[in-house]
Every structure is written in structure tokens, then in C-alpha cells.
MIDOSE-1310 file (N, C-alpha, C; in nm, 2 decimals, decimal comma, always signed):
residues 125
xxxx	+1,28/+0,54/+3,62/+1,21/+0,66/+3,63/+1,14/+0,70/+3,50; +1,24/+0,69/+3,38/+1,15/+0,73/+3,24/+1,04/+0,62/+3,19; +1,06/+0,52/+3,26/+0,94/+0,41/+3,23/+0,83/+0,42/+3,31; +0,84/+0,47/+3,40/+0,71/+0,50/+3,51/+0,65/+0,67/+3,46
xxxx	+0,74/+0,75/+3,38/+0,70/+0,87/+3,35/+0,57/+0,80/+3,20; +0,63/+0,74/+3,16/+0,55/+0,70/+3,00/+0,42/+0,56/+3,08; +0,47/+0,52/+3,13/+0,33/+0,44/+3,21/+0,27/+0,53/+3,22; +0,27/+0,61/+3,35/+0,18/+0,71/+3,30/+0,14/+0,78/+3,24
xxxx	+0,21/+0,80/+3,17/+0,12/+0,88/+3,02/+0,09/+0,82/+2,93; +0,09/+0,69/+2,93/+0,02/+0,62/+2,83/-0,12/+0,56/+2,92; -0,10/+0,56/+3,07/-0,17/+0,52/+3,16/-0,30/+0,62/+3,14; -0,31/+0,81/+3,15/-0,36/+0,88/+3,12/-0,40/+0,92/+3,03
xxxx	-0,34/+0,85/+2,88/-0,40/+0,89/+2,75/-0,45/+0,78/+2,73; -0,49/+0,64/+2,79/-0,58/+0,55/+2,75/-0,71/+0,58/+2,81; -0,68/+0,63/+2,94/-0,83/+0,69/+3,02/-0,89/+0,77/+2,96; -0,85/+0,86/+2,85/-0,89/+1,00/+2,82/-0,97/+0,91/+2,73
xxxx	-0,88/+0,88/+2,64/-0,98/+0,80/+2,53/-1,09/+0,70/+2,55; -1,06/+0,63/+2,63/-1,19/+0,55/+2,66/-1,28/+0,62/+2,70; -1,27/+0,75/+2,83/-1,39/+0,83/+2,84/-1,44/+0,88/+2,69; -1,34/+0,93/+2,66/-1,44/+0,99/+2,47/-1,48/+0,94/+2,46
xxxx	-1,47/+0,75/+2,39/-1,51/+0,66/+2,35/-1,67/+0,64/+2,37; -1,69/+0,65/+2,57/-1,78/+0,61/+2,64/-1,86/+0,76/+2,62; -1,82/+0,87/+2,59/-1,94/+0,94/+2,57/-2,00/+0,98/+2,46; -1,91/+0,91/+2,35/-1,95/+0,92/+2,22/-1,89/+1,05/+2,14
xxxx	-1,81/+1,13/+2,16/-1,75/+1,23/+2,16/-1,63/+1,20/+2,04; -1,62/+1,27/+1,95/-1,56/+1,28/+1,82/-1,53/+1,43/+1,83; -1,39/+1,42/+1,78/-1,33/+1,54/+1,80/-1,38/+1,63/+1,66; -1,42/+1,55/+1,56/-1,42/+1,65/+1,44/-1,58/+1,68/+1,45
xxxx	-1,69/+1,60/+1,49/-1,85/+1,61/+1,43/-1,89/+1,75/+1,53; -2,00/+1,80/+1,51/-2,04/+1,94/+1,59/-2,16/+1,83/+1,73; -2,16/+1,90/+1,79/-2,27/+1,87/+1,88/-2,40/+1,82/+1,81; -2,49/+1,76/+1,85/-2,59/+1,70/+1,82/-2,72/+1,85/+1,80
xxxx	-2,78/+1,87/+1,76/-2,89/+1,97/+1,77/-2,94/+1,95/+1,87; -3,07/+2,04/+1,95/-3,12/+1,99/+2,02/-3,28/+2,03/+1,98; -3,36/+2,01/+1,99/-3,49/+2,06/+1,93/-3,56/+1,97/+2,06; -3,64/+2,11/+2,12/-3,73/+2,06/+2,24/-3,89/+2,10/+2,19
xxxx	-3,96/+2,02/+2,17/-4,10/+2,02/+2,11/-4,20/+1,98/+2,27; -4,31/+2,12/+2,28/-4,41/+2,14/+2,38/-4,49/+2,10/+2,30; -4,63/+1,96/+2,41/-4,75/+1,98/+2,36/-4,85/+1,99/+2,43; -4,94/+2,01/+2,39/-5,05/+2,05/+2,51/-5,21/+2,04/+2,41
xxxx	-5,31/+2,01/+2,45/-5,43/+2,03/+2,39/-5,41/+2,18/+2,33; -5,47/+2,21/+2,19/-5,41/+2,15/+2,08/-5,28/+2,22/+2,01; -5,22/+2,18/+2,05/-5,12/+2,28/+1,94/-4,96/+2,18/+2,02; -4,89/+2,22/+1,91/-4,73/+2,16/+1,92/-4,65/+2,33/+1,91
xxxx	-4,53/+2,37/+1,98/-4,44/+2,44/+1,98/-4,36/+2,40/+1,98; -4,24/+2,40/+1,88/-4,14/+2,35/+1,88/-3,98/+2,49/+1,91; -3,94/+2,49/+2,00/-3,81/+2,54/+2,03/-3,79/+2,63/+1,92; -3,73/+2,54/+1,78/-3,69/+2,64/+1,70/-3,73/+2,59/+1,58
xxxx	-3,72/+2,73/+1,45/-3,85/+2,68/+1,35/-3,71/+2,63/+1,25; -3,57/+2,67/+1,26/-3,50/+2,63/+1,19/-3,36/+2,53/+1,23; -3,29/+2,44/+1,16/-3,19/+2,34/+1,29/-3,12/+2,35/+1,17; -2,96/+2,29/+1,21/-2,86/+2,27/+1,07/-2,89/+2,13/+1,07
xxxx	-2,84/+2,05/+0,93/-2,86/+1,90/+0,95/-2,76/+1,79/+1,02; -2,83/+1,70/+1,07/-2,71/+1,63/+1,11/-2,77/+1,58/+1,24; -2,71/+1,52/+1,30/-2,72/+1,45/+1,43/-2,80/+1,49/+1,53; -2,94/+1,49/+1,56/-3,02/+1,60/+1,63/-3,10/+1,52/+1,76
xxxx	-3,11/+1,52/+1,86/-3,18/+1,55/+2,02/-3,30/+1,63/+2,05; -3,43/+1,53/+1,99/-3,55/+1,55/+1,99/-3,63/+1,53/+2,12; -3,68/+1,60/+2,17/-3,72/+1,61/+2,30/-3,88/+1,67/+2,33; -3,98/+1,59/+2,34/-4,15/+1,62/+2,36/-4,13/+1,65/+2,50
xxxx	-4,19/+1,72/+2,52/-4,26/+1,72/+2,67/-4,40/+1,77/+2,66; -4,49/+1,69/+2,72/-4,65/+1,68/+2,70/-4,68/+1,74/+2,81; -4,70/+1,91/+2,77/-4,77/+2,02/+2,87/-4,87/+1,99/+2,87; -4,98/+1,90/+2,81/-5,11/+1,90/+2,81/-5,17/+1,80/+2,91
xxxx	-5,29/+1,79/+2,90/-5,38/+1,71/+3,03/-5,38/+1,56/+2,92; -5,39/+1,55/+2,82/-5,39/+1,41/+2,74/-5,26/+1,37/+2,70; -5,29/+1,24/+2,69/-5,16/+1,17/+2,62/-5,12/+1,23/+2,49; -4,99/+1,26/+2,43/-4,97/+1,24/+2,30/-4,85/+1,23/+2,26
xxxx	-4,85/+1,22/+2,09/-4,73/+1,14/+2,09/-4,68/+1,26/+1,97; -4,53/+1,26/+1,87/-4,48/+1,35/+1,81/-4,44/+1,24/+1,70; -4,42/+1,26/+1,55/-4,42/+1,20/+1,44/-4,32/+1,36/+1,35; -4,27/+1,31/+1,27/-4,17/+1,45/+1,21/-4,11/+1,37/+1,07
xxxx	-4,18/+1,38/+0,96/-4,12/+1,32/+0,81/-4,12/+1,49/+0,72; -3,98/+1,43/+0,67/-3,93/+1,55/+0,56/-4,05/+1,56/+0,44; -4,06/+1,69/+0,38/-4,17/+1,67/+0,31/-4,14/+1,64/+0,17; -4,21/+1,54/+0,11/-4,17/+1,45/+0,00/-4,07/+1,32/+0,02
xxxx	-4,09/+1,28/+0,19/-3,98/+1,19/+0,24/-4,09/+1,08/+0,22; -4,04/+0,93/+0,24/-4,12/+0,88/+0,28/-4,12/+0,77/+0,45; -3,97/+0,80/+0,47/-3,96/+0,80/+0,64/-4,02/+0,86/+0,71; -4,10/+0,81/+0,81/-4,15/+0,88/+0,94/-4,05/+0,82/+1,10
xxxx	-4,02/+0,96/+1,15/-3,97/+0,95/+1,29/-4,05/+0,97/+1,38; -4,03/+0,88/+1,49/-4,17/+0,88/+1,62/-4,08/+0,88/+1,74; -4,12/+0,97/+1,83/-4,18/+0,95/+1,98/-4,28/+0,92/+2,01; -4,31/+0,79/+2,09/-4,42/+0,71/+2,14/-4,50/+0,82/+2,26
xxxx	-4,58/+0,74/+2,22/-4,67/+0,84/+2,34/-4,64/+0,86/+2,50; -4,65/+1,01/+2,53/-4,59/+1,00/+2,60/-4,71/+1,09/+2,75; -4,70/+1,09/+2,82/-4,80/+1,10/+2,94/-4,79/+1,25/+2,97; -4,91/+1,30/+3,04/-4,88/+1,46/+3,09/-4,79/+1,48/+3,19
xxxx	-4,74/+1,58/+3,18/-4,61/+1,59/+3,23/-4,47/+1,54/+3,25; -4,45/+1,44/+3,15/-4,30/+1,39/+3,12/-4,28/+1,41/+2,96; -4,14/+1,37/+2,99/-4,08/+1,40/+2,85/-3,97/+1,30/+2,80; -4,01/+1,26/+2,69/-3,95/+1,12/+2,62/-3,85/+1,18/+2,51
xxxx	-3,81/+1,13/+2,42/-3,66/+1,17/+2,33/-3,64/+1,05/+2,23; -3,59/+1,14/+2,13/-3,52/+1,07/+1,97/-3,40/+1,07/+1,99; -3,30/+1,02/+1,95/-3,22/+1,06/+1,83/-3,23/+1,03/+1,70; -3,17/+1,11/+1,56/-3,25/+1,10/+1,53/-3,14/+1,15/+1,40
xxxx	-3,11/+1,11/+1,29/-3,04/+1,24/+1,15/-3,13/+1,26/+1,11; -3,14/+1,42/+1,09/-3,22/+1,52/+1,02/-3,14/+1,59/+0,89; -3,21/+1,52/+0,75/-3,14/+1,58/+0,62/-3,27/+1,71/+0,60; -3,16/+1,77/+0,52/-3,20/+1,95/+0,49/-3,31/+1,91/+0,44
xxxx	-3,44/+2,00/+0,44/-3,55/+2,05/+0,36/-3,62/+2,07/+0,49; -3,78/+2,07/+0,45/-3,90/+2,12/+0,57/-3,96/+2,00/+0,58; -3,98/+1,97/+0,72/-4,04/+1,86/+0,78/-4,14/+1,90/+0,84; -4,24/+1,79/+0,87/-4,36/+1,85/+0,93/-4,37/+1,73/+1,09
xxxx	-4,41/+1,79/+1,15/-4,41/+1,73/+1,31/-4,54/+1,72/+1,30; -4,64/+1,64/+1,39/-4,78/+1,59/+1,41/-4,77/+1,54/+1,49; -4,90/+1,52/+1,58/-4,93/+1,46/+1,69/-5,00/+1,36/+1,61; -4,94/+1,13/+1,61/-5,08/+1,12/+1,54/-5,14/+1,06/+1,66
xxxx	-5,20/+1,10/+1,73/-5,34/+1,06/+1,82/-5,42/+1,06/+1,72; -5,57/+1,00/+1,76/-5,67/+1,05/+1,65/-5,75/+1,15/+1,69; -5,77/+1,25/+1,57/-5,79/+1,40/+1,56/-5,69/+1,51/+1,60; -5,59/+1,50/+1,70/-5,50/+1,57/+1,73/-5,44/+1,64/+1,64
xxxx	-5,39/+1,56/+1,49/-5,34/+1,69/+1,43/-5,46/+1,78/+1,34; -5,60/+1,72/+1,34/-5,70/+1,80/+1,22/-5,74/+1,90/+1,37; -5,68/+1,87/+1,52/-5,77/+2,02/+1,62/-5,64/+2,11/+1,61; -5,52/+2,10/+1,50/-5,38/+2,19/+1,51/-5,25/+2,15/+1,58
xxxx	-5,29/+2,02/+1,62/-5,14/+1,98/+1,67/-5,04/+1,92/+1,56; -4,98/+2,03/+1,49/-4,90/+2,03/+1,40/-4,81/+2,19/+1,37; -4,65/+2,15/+1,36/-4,60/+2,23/+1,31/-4,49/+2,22/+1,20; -4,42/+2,31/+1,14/-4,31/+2,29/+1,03/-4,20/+2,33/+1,09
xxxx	-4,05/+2,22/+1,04/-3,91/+2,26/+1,09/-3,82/+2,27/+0,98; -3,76/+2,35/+0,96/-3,67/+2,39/+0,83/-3,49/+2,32/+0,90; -3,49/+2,28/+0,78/-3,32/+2,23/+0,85/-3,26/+2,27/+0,70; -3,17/+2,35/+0,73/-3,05/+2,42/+0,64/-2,96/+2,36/+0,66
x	-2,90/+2,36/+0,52/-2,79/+2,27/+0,50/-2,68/+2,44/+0,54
């Protein structure tokens, strides 16, 4: 009987963990950010103007009638992060680590960011 009580609970504490495992889930890290960025002829909106750093869930959705695509480098970085172009009315996604300072987001289509499709995201440490 005490060996069928501990099967299963070792039966049940390997499931738990493997689910964590499988959804990527760490009991000590915070949730991933999430930052949902609108575009549309011309202008970019982004959700929020400030995020904490760390593990972030970047998400375009192209409210506009043209294709475009989203670019986001820290300023004085020299990495650039991309979402590929993405079509009217769907929405494509990063992940992505975002270190503290102000980053600038751009559409690079050509002309897209000189008609305003560009904004700034502050990430506080």
C-alpha cells in the first residue's frame, strides 16, 4: 500500500514537472513582458511607452492597408531586432531580451519611417 502511495506521488510529481518543463515555466523568473505594437499607414503605436527589462513578447499587428514590418535597436546599441513583414491584418511576434535604456522601433519599408512610422520604448531597470 505505501509503495503504491509513493508511485504515485512520484508518478504526479514527475508530471508536474515535465508540464513546467514543457511550458517553459521557472518558478523564480517573472513573466515575459508583453509589448503589442499597431501599424497602419503612417504611424506605429506601441501598447506601452515604458517595459521592465528582461524576457519580452513583441507582437505587430498591421492595422494598415500595406505591408510592414517592425525593427527596435537600443539607442547607442548596435543590434537590431526584426519582425519580418507582415501583411494587413495579421499579427507576427518576437521574443526577444530587452536591456534597460530607450530603444527606437521603425518600420524599415522604404520611406515608412521618414512618413512617421516610428516610435520610442523606455525599459527601466
Amino acid at each position: 500500500m505505501r509503495r503504491a502511495a509513493v508511485a504515485v506521488g512520484l508518478a504526479a510529481g514527475l508530471a508536474f514537472g515535465l508540464a513546467a518543463v514543457a511550458a517553459g515555466a521557472d518558478a523564480g523568473a517573472p513573466a515575459p513582458v508583453r509589448l503589442f505594437v499597431s501599424a497602419k499607414e503612417w504611424s506605429l503605436v506601441d501598447s506601452r511607452q515604458a517595459v521592465r527589462p528582461g524576457s519580452a513578447r513583441i507582437q505587430l499587428y498591421n492595422a494598415g492597408e500595406d505591408a510592414h514590418d517592425l525593427r527596435l535597436r537600443r539607442v547607442g546599441g548596435a543590434r537590431t531586432l526584426a519582425i519580418g513583414v507582415t501583411q494587413p491584418g495579421k499579427v507576427t511576434e518576437l521574443n526577444a531580451v530587452l536591456r534597460p535604456g530607450r530603444w527606437k522601433l521603425w518600420c524599415s519599408l522604404p520611406e515608412h519611417a521618414k512618413r512617421g512610422m516610428v516610435a520610442i520604448l523606455t525599459v527601466r531597470s
